[in-house]
C-alpha positions in Angstrom: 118.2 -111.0 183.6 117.2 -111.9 179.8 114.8 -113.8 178.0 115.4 -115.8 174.9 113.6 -117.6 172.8 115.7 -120.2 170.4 114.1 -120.9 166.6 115.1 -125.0 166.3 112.8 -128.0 164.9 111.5 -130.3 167.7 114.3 -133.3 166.9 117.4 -131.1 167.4 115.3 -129.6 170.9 114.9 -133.1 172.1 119.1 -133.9 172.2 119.5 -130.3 173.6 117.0 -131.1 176.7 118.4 -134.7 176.8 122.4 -133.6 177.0 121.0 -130.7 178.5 122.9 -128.0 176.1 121.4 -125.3 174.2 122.7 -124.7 170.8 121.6 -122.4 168.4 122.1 -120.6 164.7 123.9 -124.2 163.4 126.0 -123.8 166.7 126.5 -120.1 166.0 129.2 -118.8 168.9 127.4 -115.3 168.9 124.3 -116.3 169.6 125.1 -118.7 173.3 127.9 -115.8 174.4 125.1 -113.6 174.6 123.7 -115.3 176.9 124.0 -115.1 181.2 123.5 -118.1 183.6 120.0 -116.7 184.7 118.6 -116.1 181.9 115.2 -117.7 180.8 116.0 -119.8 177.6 112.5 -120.9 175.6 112.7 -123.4 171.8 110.0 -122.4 169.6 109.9 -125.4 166.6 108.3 -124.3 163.8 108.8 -128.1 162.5 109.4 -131.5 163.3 112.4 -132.5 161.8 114.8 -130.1 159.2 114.0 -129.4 156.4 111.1 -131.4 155.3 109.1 -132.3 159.0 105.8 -131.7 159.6 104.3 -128.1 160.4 104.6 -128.1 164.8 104.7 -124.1 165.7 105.0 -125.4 169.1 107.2 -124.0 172.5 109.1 -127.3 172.9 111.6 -126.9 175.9 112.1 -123.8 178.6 114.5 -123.4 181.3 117.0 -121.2 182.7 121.1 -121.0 181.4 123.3 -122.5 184.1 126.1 -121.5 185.8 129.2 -121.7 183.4 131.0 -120.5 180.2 129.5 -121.3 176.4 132.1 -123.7 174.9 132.7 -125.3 171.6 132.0 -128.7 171.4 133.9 -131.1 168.5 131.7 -133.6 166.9 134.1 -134.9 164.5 134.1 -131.9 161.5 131.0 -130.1 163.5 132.0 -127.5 166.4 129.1 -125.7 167.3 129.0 -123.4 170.8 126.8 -124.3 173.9 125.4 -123.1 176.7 124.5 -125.8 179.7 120.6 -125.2 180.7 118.9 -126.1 183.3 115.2 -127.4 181.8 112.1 -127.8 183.1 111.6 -131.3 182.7 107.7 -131.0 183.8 107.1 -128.5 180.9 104.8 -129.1 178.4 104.7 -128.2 174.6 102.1 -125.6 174.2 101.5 -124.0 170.5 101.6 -121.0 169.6 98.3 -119.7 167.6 96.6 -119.1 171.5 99.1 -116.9 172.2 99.6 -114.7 169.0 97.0 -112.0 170.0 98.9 -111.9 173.9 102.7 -112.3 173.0 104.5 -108.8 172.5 106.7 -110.8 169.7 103.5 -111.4 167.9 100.7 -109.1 168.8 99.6 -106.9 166.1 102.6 -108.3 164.0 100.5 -110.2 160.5 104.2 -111.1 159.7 105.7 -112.5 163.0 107.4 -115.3 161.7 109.7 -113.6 159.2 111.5 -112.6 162.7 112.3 -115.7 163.4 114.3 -116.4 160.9 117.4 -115.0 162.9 116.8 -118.5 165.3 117.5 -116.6 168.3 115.3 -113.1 169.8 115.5 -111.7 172.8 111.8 -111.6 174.4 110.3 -109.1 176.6 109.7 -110.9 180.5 106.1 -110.6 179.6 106.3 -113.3 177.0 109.0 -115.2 178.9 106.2 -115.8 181.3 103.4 -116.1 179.1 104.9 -118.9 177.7 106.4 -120.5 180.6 102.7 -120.3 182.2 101.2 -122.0 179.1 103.8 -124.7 179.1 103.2 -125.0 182.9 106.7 -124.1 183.8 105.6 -121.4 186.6 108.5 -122.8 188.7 110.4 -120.6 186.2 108.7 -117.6 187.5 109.9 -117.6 190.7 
């Protein structure tokens, strides 16, 4: 099992939880085939809205990758990959700046959000569950 934390702004996070898809790196295929049905999935929205939202740094969704395959979706012009997940719909947005001095992805790291630039990390189980405790997803844990 794996842990990964997704890099999207709190809008796009919203339609993923609500068709209950996660999509990542502009619908990148790489990104979602890496990816196993048991895996803990985390967003992290640095924004609102892209490009211009307002400042979140926020964990905005969390859940586990269903069973199934990644597929590419058509949206007229836009096919981006998917994975189906299964959310935690009691979660809660936490934010990040309690956590920076406890997370391994952060700890010690003056320059942590250069990382997550890539829009997708794998995370250590430590700071799956960190965050899923904070967001009061502890079902997840289980």
């Amino acid at each position: 099992m794996r842990y990964w934390l997704g890099v999207v702004q709190r809008e796009h996070v919203l339609r993923g939880v609500a068709l209950g898809i996660a999509q990542i790196n502009h619908g990148s295929k790489s990104g979602v085939l890496r990816m196993e049905p048991g895996d803990g999935f985390v967003y992290y929205s640095p924004r609102t809205t892209f490009p211009d939202g307002d400042p979140l740094r926020q964990f905005t969704a969390i859940g586990r990758i269903a069973p199934g395959e990644a597929w590419q979706a058509d949206e007229g012009g836009f096919q981006p990959w998917r994975r189906k997940v299964d959310y935690d719909g009691a979660a809660v947005a936490a934010p990040i700046a309690p956590l920076l001095d406890l997370l391994d992805l952060t700890r010690g790291n003056g320059n942590w959000g250069y990382q997550l630039r890539r829009g997708q990390l794998e995370v250590t189980p430590h700071d799956f569950a960190l965050i899923a405790h904070e967001m009061q997803a502890d079902s997840l844990l289980a």
